[in-house]
C-alpha positions as CSV (number, residue, x, y, z in Angstrom):
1,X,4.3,-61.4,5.1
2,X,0.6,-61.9,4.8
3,X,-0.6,-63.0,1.7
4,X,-4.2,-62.8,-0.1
5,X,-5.0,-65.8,-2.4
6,X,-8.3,-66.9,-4.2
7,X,-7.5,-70.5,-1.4
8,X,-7.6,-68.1,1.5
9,X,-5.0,-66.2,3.6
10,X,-1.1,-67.1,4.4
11,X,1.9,-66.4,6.2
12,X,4.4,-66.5,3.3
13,X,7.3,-68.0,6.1
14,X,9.9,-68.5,3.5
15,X,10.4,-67.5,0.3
16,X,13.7,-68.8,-1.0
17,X,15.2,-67.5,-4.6
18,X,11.3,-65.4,-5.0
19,X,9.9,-68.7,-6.0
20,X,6.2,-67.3,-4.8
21,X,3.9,-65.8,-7.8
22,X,0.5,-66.0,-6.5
23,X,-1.1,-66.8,-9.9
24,X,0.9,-69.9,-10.2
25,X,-0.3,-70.8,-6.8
26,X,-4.1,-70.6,-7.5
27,X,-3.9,-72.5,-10.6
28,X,-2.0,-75.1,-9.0
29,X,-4.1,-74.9,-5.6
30,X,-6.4,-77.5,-5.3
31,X,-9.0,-77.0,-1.9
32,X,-10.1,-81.1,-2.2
33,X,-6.5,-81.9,-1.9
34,X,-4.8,-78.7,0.2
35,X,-7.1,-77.2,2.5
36,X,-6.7,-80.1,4.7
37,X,-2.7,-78.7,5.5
38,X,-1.8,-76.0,7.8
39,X,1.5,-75.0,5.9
40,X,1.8,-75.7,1.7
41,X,5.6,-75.9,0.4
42,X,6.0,-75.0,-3.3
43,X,8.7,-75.8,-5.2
44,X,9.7,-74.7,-9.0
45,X,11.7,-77.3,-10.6
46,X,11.9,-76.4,-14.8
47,X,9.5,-73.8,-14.4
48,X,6.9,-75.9,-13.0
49,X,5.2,-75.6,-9.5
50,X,4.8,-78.4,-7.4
51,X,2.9,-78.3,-3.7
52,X,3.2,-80.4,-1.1
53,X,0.8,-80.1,1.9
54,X,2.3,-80.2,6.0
55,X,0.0,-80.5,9.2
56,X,0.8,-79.2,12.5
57,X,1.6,-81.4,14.5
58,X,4.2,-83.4,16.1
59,X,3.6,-86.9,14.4
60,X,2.9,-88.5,10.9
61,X,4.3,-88.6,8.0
62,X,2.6,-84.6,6.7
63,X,4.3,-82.9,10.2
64,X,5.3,-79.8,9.8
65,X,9.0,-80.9,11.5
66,X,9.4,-83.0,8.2
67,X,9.5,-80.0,5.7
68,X,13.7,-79.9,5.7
69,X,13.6,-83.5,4.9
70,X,11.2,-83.2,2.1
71,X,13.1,-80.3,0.6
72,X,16.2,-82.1,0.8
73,X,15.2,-85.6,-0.2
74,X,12.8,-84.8,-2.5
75,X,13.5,-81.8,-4.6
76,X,16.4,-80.7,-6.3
77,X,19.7,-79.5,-5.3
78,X,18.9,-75.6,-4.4
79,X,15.7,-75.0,-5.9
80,X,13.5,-72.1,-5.5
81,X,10.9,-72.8,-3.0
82,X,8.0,-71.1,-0.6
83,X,6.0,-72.5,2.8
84,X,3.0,-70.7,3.9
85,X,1.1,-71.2,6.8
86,X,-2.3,-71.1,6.6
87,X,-4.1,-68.5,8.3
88,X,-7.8,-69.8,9.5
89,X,-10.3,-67.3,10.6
90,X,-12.6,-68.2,13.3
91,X,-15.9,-66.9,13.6
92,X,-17.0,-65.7,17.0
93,X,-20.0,-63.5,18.3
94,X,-20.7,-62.2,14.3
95,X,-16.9,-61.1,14.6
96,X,-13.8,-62.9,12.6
97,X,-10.6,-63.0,15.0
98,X,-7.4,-64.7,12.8
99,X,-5.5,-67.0,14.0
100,X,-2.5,-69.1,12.7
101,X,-2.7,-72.7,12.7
């Protein structure tokens, strides 16, 4: 499911126990600190939401393979949690085409 936010466009991949609300998400959402990702994982722990930002690739301690391991060693026992994957735009010929990341 595609999903419209002040940060840009997602995929919403998962969204376990409907732990997505958009307005959380922008007033959490920090571009400085997120817009370097290509997938955000949110997690809601005593009503709060915390993000965590993945890259795509292979290696490193952000890779997108590590996003099981993070939910499991880092946040609690079956909490409500989201990933998106960023959707960039590129600009080509005065035309956007979308792409995922």
């Amino acid at each position: 499911m595609i999903v419209e936010t002040e940060h840009g466009r997602f995929d919403l991949i998962k969204n376990y126990r409907d732990a997505f609300d958009v307005a959380s998400f922008n007033a959490r959402y920090v571009d400085t600190a997120f817009k370097q990702y290509d997938y955000i994982v949110g997690d809601v722990s005593s009503g709060v939401l915390r993000l965590k930002g993945f890259r795509d690739n292979e290696k490193g301690k952000t890779s997108y393979n590590l996003i099981p391991d993070y939910l499991n060693d880092s946040c609690n026992y079956n909490v409500a949690y989201f990933i998106l994957k960023r959707i960039k735009e590129d600009v080509k010929d005065g035309r956007k085409s979308k792409r995922t990341t």
